[in-house]
N, C-alpha and C positions, 0 to 999 in steps of 0.2 A: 499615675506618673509620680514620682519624685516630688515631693515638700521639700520645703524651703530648710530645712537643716537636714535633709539627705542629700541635699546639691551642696549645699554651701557650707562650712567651718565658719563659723560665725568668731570665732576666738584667732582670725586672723584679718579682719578689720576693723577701723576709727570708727565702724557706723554699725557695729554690732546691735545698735540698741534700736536703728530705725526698722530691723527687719524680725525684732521681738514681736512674738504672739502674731505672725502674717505666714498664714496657710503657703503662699508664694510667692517668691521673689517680687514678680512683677506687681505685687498691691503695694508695694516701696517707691515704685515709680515717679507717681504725681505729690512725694512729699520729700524727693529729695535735697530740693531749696531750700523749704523751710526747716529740714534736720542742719543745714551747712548754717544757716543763720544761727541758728541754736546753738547749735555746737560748736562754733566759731568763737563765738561770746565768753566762753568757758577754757579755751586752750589755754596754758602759760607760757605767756609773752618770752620766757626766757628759753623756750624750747621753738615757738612760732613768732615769725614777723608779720605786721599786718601791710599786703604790699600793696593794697591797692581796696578800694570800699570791697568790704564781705570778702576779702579775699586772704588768706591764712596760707603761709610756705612756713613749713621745717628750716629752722636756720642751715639744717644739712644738707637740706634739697640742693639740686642743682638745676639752673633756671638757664638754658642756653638765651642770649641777647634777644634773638630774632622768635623767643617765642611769644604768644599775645597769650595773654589768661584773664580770662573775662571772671566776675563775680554772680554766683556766690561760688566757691571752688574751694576748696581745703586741698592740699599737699602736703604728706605724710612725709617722717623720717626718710633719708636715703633716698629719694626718690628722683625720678632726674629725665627732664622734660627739655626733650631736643629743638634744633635750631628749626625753625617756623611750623613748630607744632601750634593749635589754633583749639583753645578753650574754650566754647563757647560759654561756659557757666552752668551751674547745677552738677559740676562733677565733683566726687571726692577719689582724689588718687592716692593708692595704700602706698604702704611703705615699701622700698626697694625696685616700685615701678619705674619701668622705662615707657617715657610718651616720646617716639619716636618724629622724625621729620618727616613735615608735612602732616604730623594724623591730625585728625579732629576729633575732638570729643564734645557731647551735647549730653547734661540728665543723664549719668549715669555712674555708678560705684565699680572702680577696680579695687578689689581685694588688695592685698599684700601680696609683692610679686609677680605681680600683673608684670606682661609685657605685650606692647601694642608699639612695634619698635620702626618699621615702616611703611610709609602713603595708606596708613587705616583710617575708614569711617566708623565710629563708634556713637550711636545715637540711641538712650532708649533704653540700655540695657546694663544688666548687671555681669559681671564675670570676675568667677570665682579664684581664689586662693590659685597662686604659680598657674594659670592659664594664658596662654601664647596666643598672640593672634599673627599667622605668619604673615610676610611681605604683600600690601596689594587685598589682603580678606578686609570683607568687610560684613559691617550692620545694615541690612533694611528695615528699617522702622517705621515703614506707610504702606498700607497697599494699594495697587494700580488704584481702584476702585473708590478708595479713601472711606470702606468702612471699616467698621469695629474690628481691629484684631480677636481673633479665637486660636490658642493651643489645641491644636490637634493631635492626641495620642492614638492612632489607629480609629479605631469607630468613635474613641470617647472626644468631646470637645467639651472645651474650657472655657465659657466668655472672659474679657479680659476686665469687657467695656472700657476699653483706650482707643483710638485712632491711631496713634504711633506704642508701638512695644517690638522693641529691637531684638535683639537674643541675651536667654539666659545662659552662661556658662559655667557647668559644674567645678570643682577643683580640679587643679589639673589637665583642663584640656588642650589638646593642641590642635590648633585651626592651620589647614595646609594655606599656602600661598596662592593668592588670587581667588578663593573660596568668597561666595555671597553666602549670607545668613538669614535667609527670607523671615520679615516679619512673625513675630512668635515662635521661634525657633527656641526648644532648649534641650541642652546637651548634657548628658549625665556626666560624673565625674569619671576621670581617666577615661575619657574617648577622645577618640582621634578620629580627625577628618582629612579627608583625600587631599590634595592639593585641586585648585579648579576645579570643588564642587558646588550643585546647588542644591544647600541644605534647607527644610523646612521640614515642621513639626516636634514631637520628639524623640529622640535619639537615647538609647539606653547608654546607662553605665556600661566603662569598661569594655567598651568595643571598639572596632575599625568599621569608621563610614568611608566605604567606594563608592558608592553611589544609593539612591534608592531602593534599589532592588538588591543591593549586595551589602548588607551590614551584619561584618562577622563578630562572634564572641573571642574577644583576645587571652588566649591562653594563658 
């Protein structure tokens, strides 16, 4: 499958340096606190405000009233996080993202131009450079069972050793509306997902996922 710089443009986000020398995405996972702590410490004051303990906004962001942003969390240039969206902390949101109403985000990096614009769960996971997540799609990040997530590419599997690992998302992807992302899920770049589907394992570049049984090569 896909390594961490064939999914992802590392030269379009704040956190280019937590996912140096990491075979995959997902080994980024369990230190993306201590990257925002770090890295927070280091911004300049006259481009970020510190709005609340570990917490870092772009003077240019835009912060609708009714949103909650929990620490530790960095908010990039442009970025602009809607009325009762819900931080839980551990996120860094890239520059020109839209955190839509209602979503939640938990431990996870949006790229630059990320959009997660409405009622999205995002917990767990990385998504890459202008990746969409449409209206209602969301992240699973536990399984029924509560063991260890494993990437599954056809016969090959991938331990994670995490209990929670949400979806990784290539550049560019577009997730249809009301789609699940079953645990360990990752999607190569420029692929597109069906609306109301249920995606798990991994998903090549450059394609249309219908369903399991139907994932064409896009011309």
């Amino acid at each position: 499958m896909d390594r961490t710089t064939e999914l992802l443009d590392l030269n379009h986000t704040i956190a280019a340096e937590l996912f140096q020398g990491r075979e995959y995405p997902w080994e980024a996972l369990g230190e993306i606190g201590a990257f925002i702590l770090q890295l927070g410490e280091t911004l300049p004051e006259e481009e970020y405000r510190r709005a609340a303990p570990n917490v870092w906004i772009a003077r240019d962001a835009v912060i609708y009233p009714s949103a909650h942003i929990g620490g530790p969390c960095i908010i990039d240039h442009g970025a602009e996080v809607r009325h009762c969206a819900f931080i839980r902390g551990s996120a860094i949101v890239g520059k020109n993202c839209v955190v839509g109403n209602s979503v939640e985000l938990k431990n996870v990096v949006l790229f630059d131009n990320v959009q997660t614009p409405h009622y999205n769960y995002v917990g767990d996971s990385i998504l890459g450079y202008k990746s969409h997540m449409g209206a209602g799609s969301i992240t699973s990040n536990v399984k029924s069972d509560k063991t260890l997530v494993v990437v599954k590419n056809g016969p090959e599997e991938i331990p994670t050793g995490r209990k929670k690992v949400g979806a990784i998302l290539g550049d560019y992807v577009e997730v249809g509306c009301n789609s699940v992302l079953n645990p360990g899920t990752v999607i190569g770049r420029n692929t597109n997902i069906y609306p109301v589907s249920c995606v798990r394992g991994v998903i090549p570049a450059n394609s249309i996922y219908k369903d399991k049984d139907h994932i064409e090569r896009k011309r």
